[in-house]
ROKEKE-647617 format. One record per residue (C-alpha): z, y, x. Coordinates in steps of 0.001 Angstrom, whole numbers, padded with zeros to 6 digits, always signed. Layout:
N
ZYX;...
//
This chain:
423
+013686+001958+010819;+013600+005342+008903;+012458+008342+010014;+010384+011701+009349;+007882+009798+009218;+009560+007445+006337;+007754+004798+008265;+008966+001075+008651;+008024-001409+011491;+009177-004299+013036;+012072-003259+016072;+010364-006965+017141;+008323-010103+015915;+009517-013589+014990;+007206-015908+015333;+007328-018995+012973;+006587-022493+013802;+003225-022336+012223;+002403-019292+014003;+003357-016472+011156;+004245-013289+012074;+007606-012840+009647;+007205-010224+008337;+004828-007095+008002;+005188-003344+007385;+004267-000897+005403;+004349+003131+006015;+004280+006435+004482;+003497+009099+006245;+003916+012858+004577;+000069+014681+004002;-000727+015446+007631;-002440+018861+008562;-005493+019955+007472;-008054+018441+010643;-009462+020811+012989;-013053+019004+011985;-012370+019283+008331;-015939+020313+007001;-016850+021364+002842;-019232+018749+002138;-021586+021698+000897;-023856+018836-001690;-020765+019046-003794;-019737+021628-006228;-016275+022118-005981;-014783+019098-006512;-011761+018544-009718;-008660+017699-007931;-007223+014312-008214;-005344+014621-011670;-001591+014266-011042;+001600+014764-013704;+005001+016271-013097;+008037+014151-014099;+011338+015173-014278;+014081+012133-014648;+017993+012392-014699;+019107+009154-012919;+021460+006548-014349;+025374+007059-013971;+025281+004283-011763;+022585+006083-009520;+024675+009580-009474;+023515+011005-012278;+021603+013769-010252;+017912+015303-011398;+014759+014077-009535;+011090+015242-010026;+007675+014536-008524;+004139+013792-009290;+002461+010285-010508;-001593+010121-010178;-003177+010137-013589;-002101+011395-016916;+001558+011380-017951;+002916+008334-020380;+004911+011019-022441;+001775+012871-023350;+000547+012617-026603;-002925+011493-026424;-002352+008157-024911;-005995+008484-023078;-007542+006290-020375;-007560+009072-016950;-010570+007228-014760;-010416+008244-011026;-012957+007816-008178;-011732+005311-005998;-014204+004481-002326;-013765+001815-000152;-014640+003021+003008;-014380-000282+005327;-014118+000552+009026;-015768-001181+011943;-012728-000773+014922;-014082-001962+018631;-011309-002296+021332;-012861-001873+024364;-010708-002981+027315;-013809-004437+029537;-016893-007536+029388;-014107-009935+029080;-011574-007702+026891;-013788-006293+024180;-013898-007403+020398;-015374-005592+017175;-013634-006060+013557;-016142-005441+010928;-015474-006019+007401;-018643-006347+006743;-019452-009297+008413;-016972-012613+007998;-015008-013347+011000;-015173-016987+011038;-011737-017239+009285;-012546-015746+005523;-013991-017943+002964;-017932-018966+003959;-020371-016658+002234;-017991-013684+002005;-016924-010401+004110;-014190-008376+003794;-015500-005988+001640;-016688-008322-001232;-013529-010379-001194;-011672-006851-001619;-014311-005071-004067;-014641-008543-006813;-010328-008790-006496;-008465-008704-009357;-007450-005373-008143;-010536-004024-008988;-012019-006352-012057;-010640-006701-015859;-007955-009661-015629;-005841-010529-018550;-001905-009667-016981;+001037-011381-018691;+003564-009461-016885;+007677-010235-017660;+005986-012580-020448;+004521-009776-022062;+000495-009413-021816;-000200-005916-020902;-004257-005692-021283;-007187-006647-019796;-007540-004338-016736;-007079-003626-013310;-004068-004275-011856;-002007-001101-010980;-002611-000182-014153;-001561-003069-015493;+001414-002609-013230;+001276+001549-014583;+001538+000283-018050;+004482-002207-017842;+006419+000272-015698;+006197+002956-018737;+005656-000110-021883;+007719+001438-023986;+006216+004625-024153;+002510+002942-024032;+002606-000026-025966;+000162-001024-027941;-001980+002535-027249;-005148+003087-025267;-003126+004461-022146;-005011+003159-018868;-005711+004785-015387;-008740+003261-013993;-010219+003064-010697;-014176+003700-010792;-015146+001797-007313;-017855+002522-004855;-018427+001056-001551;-019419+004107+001288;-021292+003410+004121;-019480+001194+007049;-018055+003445+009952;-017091+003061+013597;-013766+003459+015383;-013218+002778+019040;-009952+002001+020683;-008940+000756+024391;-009718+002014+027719;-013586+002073+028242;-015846+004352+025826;-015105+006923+023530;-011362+005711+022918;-009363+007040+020204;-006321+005312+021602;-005463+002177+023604;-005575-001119+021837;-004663-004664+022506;-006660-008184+021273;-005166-011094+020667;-006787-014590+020422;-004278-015689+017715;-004668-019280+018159;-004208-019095+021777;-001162-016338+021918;+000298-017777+018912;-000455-022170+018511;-001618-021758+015719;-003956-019401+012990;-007067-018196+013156;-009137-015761+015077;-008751-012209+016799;-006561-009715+015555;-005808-006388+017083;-003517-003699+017428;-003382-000208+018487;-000878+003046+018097;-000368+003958+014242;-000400+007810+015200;-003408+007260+016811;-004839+005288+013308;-003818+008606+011353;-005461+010815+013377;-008743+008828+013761;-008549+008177+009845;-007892+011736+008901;-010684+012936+011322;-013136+010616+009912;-012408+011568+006547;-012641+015235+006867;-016341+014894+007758;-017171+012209+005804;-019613+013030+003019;-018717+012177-000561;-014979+012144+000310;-013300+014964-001035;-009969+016294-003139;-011556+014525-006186;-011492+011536-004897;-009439+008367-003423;-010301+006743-000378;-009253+003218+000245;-009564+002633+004432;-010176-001326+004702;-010127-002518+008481;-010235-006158+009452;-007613-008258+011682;-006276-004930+012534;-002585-003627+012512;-001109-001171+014306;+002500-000585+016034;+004706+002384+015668;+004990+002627+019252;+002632+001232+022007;+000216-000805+020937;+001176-004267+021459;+002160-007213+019122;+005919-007480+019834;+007008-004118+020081;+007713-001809+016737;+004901-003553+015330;+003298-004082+013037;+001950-001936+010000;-000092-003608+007858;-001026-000650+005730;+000292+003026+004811;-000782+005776+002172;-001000+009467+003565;-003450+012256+003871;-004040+015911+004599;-004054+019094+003062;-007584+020723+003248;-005800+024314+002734;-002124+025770+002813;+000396+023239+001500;+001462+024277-002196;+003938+023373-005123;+002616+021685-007205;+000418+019747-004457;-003043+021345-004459;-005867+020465-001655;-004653+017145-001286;-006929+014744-000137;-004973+011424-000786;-006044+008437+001150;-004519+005049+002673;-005475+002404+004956;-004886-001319+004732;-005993-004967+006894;-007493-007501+005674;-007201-010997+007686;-007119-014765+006922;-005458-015093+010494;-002468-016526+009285;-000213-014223+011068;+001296-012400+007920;+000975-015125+005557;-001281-014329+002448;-002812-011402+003383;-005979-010836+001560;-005199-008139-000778;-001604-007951-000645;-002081-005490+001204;-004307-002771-001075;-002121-003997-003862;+000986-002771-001706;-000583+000639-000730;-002693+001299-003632;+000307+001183-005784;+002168+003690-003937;-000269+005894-003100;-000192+006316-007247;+003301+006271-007647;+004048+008620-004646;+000965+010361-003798;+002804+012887-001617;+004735+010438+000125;+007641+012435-000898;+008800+011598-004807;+012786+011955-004175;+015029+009411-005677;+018701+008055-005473;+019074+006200-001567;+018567+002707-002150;+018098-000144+000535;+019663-003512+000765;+016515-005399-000597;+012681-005774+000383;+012106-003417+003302;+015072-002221+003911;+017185-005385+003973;+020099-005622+006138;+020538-001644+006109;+023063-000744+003727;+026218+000288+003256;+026080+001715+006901;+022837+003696+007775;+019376+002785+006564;+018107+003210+003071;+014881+005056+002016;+015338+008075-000820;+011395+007723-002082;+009480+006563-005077;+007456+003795-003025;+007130+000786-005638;+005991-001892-002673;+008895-001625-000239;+011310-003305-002818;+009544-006557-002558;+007601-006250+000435;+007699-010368+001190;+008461-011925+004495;+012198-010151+003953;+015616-011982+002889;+017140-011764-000400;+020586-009925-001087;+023389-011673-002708;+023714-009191-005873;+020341-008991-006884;+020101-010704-010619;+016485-012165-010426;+014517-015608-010712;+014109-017778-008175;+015097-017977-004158;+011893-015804-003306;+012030-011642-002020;+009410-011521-004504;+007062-013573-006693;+003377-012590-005787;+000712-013273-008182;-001833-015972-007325;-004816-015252-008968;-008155-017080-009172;-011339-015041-008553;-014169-014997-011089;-017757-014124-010687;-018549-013003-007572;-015599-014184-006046;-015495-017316-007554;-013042-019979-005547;-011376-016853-003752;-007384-017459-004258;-006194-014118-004242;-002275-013109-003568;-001664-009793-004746;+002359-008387-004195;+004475-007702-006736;+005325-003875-007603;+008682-002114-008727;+009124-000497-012483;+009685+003579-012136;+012843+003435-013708;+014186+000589-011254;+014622+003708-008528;+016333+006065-011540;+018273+003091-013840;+019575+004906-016893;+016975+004321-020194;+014652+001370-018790;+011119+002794-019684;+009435-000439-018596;+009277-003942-020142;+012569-004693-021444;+015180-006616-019033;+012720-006127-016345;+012372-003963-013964;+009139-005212-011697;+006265-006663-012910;+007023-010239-012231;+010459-011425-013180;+012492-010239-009654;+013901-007869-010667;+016145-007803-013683;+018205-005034-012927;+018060-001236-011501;+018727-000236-007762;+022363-000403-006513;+023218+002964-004396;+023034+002149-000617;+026330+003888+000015;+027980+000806-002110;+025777-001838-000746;+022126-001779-001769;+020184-004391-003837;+020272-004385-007633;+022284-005026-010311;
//
């Protein structure tokens, strides 16, 4: 489903034998309104925007040949001090209680484990020691890209051969902010009616509670939380982590238009401009060892965090593609997304297309990754990510015959209008 919104849930949910909710979504949602409770956090001077860079890319022959620009968070491959660009990143986990009555009620806190994550750990810890987050030596298309982080190992393969072999990083500097509270449901303070589920007993199988409420509803609550939130500001990046919590696209129950796992937005805190100033860049994304979505520890943040880089503005135009990841199914006739949003590709849980060139029977090949230190015996699954020039073909920028950064895909987008997929 495509929309103003560029938004993409489930019509309706299979269930799998074991339980599995095949598959998730992921949204993007255009910056929102500034919030009528938007309030200058006056302990800060004022604050140095976000640092974004302007590209400008003719596409490929194959793609139409037409000129796309937008704007990428950190510093721009083609300048000439390859520098590392360090941005503040917060993890602001969110306690959500749905509060439909005594024997209706349940609280997701990530800051307390829910009985289904590995003993000793919350959802905040598993997230802030993840290989998203820590230096882990990437091999990506059989090339090893640094020690680092991963989206910027993921930044540097995308642009490797204008990087290679320089100091050219974008770093995330993390901090944890103090837990807040959402409430959803029918009794006290809602922000929007929700539904619980006892997943074992609605679904024969999994783990635990999960629940869901209306995504507009999520945006609005996020965005209003945010605008007072001290700390949180323009120069920042604010991560929203909620536990065994999803939302639907319209009601707020588990098999209708449901369910989105994650999505990247925010608001303008003044008058919309060109270039995109005042932009307070945020997303939001679930945690849950339920066992409804598959892996879904950070998959998730990996998804969202990626694109909220990428395409900070939701909006980064490119050539219509669809036929793979996300948008399976959709082309030649309707369907297809036109944005620069490096997760929908391979979002996983969706069927593979007959013309895509790539390894394996898989919609993508997700890194498994062992956690160290802190998170020592954590298996983390983190989603594989799409190469810029995939969306624009012509001169591959990335690693060379590749164009994500593990081994799907081996060719650039095919237009929707003659199918979708990739070469």
């Amino acid at each position: 489903m495509r929309n103003a919104l560029l938004s993409f849930v489930l019509g309706a949910v299979a269930v799998g034998a074991s339980g599995q909710l095949i598959p998730g979504g992921y949204a993007s949602f255009p910056p929102q309104p500034t919030p009528s409770n938007f309030v200058f956090d006056p302990t800060l001077a004022s604050p140095t925007e976000i640092p974004m860079w302007n590209y400008s890319v003719t596409a490929g022959s194959d793609l139409g040949s037409g000129t796309y620009s937008g704007y990428i968070i950190g510093r721009s491959p083609l300048s000439r001090g390859k520098t590392t660009t360090t941005i503040p990143l917060q993890i602001v986990p969110v306690k959500i209680i749905i509060n439909n009555g005594v024997s209706d009620t349940h609280t997701y806190d990530p800051t307390v484990n829910d009985g289904c994550e590995p003993a000793g750990h919350t959802a905040v810890d598993i997230v802030e020691n993840s290989p998203i987050f820590t230096n882990t030596t990437w091999t990506m298309d059989g090339v090893n890209v640094g020690t680092t982080q991963y989206h910027d190992a993921h930044l540097r393969a995308s642009f490797w051969s204008l990087v290679a072999g320089t100091s050219y990083h974008l770093m995330e500097n993390v901090t944890v902010l103090p837990t807040q509270t959402m409430t959803f449901g029918s009794i006290g303070g809602s922000l929007g009616p929700g539904t619980n589920y006892n997943v074992p007993a609605s679904f024969g199988g999994g783990c635990g509670f999960m629940g869901v409420v209306n995504v507009n509803d999520l945006v609005t609550a996020v965005n209003n939380q945010l605008a007072s939130l001290s700390g949180v500001n323009i120069g920042t990046l604010p991560m929203i982590l909620v536990n065994d919590v999803v939302s639907a696209e319209s009601g707020h129950v588990i098999n209708t238009a449901c369910c989105v796992l994650g999505f990247h937005s925010g608001f303008y805190t003044s008058a919309p401009t060109n270039p995109p100033t005042n932009l307070q860049v945020t997303s939001i994304f679930d945690l849950d060892y339920s066992g409804l979505f598959g892996n879904n520890d950070v998959t998730v943040i990996a998804h969202e965090l990626g694109e909220a880089i990428f395409d900070p503005t939701g909006s980064n135009p490119t050539p219509v593609w669809g036929g793979i990841g996300q948008d399976s199914g959709n082309c030649p006739s309707g369907g297809g997304q036109n944005n620069l949003e490096v997760g929908d590709p391979l979002s996983p849980g969706f069927a593979k297309v007959a013309n895509e060139h790539s390894t394996g029977t898989a919609d993508s090949n997700e890194w498994v990754v062992l956690g160290t230190g802190a998170s020592t015996g954590i298996t983390y699954h983190l989603q594989e990510l799409t190469f810029f020039s995939w969306f624009y073909g012509g001169t591959n920028l990335g690693i060379s015959g590749f164009y994500s950064n593990n081994g799907t895909l081996q060719g650039d987008a095919i237009l929707c209008s003659a199918g979708g997929g990739t070469h």
